[in-house]
C-alpha positions as CSV (number, residue, x, y, z in Angstrom):
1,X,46.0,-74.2,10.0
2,X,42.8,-74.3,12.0
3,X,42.9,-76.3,15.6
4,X,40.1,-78.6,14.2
5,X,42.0,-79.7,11.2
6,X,45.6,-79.8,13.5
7,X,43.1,-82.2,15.6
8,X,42.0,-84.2,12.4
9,X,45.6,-84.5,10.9
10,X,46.7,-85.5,14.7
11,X,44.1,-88.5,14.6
12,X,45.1,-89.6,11.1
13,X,48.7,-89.0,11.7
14,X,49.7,-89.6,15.4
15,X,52.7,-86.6,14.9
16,X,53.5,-83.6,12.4
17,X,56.7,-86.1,11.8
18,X,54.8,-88.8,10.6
19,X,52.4,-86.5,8.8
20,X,55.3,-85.0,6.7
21,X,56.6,-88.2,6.3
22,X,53.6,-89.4,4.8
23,X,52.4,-86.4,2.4
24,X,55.2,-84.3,1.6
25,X,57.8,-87.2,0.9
26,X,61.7,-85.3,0.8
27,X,60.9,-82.4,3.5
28,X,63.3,-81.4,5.4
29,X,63.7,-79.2,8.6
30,X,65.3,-75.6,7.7
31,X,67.7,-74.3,9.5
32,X,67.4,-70.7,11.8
33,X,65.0,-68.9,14.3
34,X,61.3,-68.4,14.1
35,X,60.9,-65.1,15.8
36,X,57.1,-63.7,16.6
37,X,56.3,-59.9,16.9
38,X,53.2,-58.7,18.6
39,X,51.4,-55.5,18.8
40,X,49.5,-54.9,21.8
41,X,46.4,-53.1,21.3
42,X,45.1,-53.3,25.2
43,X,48.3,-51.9,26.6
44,X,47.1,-52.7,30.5
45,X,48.2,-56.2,29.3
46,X,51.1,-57.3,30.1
47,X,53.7,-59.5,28.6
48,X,55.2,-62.5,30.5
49,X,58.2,-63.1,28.5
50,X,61.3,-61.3,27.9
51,X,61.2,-58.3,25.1
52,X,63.5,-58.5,21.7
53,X,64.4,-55.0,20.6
54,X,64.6,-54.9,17.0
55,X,68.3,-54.0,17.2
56,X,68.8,-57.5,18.5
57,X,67.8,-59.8,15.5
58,X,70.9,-58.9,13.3
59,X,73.2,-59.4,16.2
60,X,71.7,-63.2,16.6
61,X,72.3,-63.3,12.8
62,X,68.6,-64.1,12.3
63,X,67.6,-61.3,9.8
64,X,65.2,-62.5,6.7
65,X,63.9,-60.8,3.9
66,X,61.6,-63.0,1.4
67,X,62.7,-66.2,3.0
68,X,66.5,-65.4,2.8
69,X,69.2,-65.1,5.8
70,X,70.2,-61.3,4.8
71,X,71.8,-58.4,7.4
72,X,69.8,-55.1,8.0
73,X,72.3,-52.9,5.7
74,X,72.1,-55.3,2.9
75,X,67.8,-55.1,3.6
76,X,68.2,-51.5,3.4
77,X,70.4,-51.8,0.5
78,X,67.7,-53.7,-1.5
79,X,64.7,-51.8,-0.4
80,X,66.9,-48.9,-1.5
81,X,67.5,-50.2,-5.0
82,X,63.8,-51.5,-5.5
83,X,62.6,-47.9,-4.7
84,X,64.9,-46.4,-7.2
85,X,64.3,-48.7,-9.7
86,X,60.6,-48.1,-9.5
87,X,61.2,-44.2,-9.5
88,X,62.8,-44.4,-13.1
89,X,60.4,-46.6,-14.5
């Protein structure tokens, strides 16, 4: 979503609440972590916030893989089984 049409839905709308309300009848918050990873291309830049180490994610039981709450091993596990399955065929 683009900040001019956030600013157009926020002067039909009032509030993302409302909005949802009003367009997508039925929605319903989901439950878990939205986590954002970044990759600093100017690396004299520095970042003002507290780093998460990879390692961390599981142990806050916020792993995801296609939309699902899944551990690393069981990630591994299926990335493991797609890549044999696509070795036999």
């Amino acid at each position: 979503m683009t900040i001019k049409s956030s600013k157009t839905l926020m002067s039909k709308y009032g509030n993302w609440k409302r909005y949802l309300d009003t367009e997508h009848n039925g929605w319903r918050k989901i439950k878990g972590f939205q986590l954002r990873y970044i990759y600093l291309i100017d690396k004299t830049c520095k970042i003002n916030v507290p780093i998460l180490p990879f390692s961390k994610i599981d142990d806050m039981g916020a792993g995801m893989y296609k939309g699902q709450k899944i551990t690393l091993q069981a990630r591994r596990a299926t990335l493991s089984e797609e890549v044999d399955s696509n070795a036999t065929s």
